[in-house]
C-alpha positions as CSV (number, residue, x, y, z in Angstrom):
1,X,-13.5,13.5,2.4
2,X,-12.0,10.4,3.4
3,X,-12.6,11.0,7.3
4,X,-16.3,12.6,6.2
5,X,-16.9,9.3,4.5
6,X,-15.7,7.1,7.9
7,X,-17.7,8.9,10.2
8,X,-20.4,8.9,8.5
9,X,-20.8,5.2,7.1
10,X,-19.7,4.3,11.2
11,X,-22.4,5.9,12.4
12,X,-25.1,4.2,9.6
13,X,-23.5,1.6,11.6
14,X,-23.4,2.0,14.7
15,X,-26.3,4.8,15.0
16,X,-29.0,4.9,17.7
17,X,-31.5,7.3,15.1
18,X,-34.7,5.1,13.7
19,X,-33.2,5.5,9.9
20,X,-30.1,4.0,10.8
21,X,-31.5,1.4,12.8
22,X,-33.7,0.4,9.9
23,X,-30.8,-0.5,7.8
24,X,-30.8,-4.0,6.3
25,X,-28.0,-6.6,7.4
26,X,-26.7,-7.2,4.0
27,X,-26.4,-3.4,3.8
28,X,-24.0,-3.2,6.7
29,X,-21.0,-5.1,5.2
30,X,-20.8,-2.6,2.6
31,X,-21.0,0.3,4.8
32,X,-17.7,-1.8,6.8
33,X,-15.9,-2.2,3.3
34,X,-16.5,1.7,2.5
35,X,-15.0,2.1,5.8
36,X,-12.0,-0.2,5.5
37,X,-11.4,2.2,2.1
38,X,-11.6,5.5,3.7
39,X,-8.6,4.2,6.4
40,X,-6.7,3.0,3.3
41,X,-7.5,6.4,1.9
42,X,-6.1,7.9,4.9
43,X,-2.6,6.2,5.1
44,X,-2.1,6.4,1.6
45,X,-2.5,9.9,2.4
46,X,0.2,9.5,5.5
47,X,2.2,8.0,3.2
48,X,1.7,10.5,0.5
49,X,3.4,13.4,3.0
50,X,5.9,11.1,4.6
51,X,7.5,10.2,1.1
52,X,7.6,14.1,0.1
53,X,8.9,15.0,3.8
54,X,11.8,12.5,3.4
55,X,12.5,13.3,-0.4
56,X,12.9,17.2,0.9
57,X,15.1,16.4,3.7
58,X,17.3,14.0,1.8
59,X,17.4,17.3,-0.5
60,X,18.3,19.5,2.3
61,X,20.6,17.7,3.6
62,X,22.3,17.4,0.6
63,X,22.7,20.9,0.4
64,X,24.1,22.1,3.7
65,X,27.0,19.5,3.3
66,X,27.6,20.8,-0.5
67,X,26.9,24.1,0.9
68,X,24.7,25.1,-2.0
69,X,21.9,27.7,-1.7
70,X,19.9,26.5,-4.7
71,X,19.3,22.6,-5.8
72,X,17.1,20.7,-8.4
73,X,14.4,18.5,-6.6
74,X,15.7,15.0,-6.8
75,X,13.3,12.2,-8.1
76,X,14.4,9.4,-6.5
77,X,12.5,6.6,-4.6
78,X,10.9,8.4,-2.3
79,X,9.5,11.0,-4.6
80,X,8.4,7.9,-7.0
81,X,6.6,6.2,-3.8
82,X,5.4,9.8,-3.2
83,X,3.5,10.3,-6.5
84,X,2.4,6.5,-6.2
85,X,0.8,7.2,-3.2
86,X,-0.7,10.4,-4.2
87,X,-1.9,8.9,-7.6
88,X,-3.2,5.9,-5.2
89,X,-5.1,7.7,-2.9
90,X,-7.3,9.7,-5.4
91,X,-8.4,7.2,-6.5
92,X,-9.2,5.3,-3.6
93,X,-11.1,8.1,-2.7
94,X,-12.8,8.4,-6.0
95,X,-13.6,4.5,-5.2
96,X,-14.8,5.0,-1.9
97,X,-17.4,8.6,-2.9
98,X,-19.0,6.3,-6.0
99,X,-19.4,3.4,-4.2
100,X,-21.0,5.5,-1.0
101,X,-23.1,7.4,-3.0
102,X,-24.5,4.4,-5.1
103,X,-25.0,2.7,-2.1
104,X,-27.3,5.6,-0.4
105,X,-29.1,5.6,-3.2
106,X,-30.1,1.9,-3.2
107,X,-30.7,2.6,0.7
108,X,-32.7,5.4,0.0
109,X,-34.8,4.1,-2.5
110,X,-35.3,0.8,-1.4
């Protein structure tokens, strides 16, 4: 959703179609800020996955040098920096739809 929201508020932007072109100036700088929260959106999701990849691999690791076939997931840092990020990303996201879809409706209507 968060790419869907980027490509589509850069090309209210930058689009070449009548609509688009019709757009008022102090409508553009909210189309830049939903686009500045779509790419937060996006590496809080990075971020997200790279916290859970290194939490399982710490995990792994841990158990081919204790040789042990079966482990409990560890909640340590990077599992807490995991949920934060997953925690802060829907609701950047939930952010970034509202404020899109208010703001196509004051386009639209006005």
């Amino acid at each position: 959703m968060a790419i869907g929201l980027l490509a589509t508020s850069w090309s209210m932007l930058i689009g070449q179609i009548n609509i688009f072109k019709d757009i008022s100036p102090c409508f553009r700088i909210h189309f830049i800020l939903i686009s500045f929260i779509a790419i937060i959106t996006l590496v809080s999701d990075f971020l997200h996955y790279k916290f859970s990849y290194l939490n399982i691999d710490k995990l792994i690791k841990f158990m081919k040098d204790k040789g042990l076939t079966k482990a409990d997931y560890n909640e340590d840092d990077y599992f807490k920096l995991s949920q934060f990020f997953f925690n802060f990303k829907q609701y950047t996201l939930l952010v970034c739809v509202a404020y899109f879809i208010i703001l196509m409706t004051i386009v639209i209507l006005s």
